[in-house]
N, C-alpha and C positions, 0 to 999 in steps of 0.2 A: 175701656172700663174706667170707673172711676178711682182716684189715688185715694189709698185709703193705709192703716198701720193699724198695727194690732199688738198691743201690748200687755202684759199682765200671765198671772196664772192661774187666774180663780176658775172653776170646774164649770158657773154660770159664763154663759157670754153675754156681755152687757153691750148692745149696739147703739155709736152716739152717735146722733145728726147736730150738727152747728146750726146757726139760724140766719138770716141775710147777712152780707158782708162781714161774716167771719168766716174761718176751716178749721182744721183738726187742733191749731194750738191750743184754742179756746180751752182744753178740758186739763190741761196743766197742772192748775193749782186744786182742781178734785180729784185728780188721777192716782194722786198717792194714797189720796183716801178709801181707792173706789180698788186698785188693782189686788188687794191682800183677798176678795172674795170673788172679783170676776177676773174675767178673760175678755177687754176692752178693745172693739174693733168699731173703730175712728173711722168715718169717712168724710170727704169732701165731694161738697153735695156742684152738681154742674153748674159751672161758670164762678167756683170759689176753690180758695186754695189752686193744689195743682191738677183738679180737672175742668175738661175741655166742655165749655157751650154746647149743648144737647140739640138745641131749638131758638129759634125767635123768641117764643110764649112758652115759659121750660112751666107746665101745671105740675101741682104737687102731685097728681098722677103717674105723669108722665116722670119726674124723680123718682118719686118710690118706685117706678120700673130698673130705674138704671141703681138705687140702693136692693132691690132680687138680684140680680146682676151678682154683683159682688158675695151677696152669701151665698149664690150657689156655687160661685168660683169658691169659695173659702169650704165648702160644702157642711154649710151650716141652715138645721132644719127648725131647731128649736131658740129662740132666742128672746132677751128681753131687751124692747126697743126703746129710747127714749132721744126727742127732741128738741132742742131748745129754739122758740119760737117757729120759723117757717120749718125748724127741723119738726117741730110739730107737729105742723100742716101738714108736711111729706110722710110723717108716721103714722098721722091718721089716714090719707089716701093708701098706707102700707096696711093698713091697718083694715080696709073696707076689703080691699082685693086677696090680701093672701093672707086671713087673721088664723091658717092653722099654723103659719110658722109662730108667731108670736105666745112667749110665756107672760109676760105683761108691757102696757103701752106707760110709755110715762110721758105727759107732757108738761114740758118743764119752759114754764113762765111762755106759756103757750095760749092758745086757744080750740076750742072744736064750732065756736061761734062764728058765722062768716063775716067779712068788713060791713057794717051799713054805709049807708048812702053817702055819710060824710069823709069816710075814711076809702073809700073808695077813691072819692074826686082826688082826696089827697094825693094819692097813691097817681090816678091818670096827669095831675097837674107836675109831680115829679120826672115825669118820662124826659122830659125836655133837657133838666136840669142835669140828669145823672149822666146822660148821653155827651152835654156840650162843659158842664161843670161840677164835674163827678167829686173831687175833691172836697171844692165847697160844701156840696150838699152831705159828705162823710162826717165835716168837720161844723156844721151845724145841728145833724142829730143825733151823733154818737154818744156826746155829754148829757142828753136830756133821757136817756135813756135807763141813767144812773138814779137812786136815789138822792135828789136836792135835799135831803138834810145831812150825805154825806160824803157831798161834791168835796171839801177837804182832805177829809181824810184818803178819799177814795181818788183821788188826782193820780195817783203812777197808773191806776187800772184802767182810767179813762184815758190816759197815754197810752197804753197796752190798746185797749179796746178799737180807740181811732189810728194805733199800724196795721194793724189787722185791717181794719175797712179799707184803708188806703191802698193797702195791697191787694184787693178784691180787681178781679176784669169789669170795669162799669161795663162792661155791654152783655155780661153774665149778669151784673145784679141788676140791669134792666131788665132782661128775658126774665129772669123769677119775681118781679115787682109784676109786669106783667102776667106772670102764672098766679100770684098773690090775689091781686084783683078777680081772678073768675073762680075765686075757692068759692063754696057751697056751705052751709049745713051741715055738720057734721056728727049733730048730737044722736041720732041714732044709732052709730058705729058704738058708744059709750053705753046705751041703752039695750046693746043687741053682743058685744063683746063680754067671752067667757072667761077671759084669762083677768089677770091683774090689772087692775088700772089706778095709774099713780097720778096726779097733781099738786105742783109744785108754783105755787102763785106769788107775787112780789105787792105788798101795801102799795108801794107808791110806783107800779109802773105804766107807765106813759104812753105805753105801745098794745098792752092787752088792758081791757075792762075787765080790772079781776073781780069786782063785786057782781054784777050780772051771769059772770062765766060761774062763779063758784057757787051764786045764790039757785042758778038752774041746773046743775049737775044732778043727771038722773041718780034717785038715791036706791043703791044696790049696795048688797055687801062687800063688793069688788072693788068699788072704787071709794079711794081714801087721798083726801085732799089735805094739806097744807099751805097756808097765809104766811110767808116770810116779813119781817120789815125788812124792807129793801125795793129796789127797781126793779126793773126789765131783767136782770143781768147777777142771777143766783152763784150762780159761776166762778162771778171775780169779787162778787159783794158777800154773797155769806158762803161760800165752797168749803169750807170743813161741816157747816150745818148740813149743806143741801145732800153729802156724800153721805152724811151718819141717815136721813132720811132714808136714801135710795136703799142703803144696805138695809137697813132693818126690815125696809117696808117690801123688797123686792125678795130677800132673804127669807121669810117667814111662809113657808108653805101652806097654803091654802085647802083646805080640802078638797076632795077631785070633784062634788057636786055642791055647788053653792045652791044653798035654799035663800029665795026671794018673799 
């Protein structure tokens, strides 16, 4: 099973998925913000942190099986899921297969749009690099992931951010680059899903196309989107905002029939 921790006392369970080459630390510096209303149950998603490679080709399918896994050892039916980037992807593939456990999807500086053509090849021309020089390749994209207007300030986080990757299994964060590349389409799961849906977008990040993702989000009364200034990385770059977001927005009970 996958290693996972569970913290907090809030009566909600709020379940976090980290995103490539980070685990469970990542949620650190929101965690104080987030544990006063949920009950925070951390996992590290396969071939990150301290669980074991799944597969060759780990699909976000094939994760969110082994994230059911875990909540039915914990024997949790109702919950609210949220991802930060490939935790995304794994929460929307949690999200197509078993959306009655879920109270709301949040994805957080994520996408439901699949790689085009160019970000693909990226993605296949990486395989080489991460396999024979994993390090390199941590420590040439982990910085750009940040917002460059506040690479300064933001220096210890991008130190944080690049031990984390460095600590990653490269031949885990290949099998999921791998699984990354065969993702799908995913905007009907947003279009067809009853419960809450959260996004949480970054101005300047470099990893998702937040203007296309936010400009075609199907418009339901369910789902409620936020633009941060900032990167890829809400986390370490605005984590007292993104926490006040979650609680309010996951916090505020919905009526049992949304009229469309």
């Amino acid at each position: 099973m996958l290693n996972f921790e569970r913290t907090g006392n809030g009566k909600e369970v709020l379940v976090l998925l980290h995103g490539f080459m980070e685990n469970i630390s990542i949620w650190s510096d929101m965690e104080p913000h987030l544990s006063k209303n949920f009950s925070l149950l951390k996992i590290d998603l396969p071939g990150h942190g301290q669980s074991d490679i799944i597969a060759e080709v780990q699909t976000m399918e094939l994760m969110a099986e082994e994230v059911k896994k875990v909540l039915d050892d914990q024997k949790l039916e109702k919950v609210h899921l949220l991802g930060h980037s490939m935790g995304g992807y794994i929460s929307l593939g949690f999200a197509e297969k078993y959306p009655e456990y879920l109270k709301s999807l949040t994805l957080f500086f994520s996408s439901y749009l699949p790689d085009d053509a160019e970000k693909k090849e990226q993605r296949i021309k990486s395989y080489r690099i991460i396999e024979d020089a994993f390090a390199h390749y941590a420590r040439a994209g982990v910085p750009n992931l940040f917002n460059p207007n506040e690479r300064d300030v933001l220096e210890g986080k991008i130190e944080t951010a690049l031990e984390v990757a460095l600590s990653t299994n490269n031949m885990g964060a290949l099998a999921s680059v791998k699984g990354m590349v065969e993702r799908t389409d995913k905007k009907h799961i947003l279009e067809n899903l009853d419960c809450k849906i959260l996004v949480l977008a970054g101005k300047h990040d470099n990893a998702v196309k937040t203007e296309p993702m936010i400009k075609n989000l199907p418009d339901r009364t369910n789902i409620k989107s936020y633009v941060l200034d900032c990167g890829h990385n809400g986390h370490w770059e605005k984590p007292t905002i993104c926490a006040e977001i979650i609680n309010t927005e996951l916090l505020h009970h919905l009526p049992k029939h949304l009229v469309f």
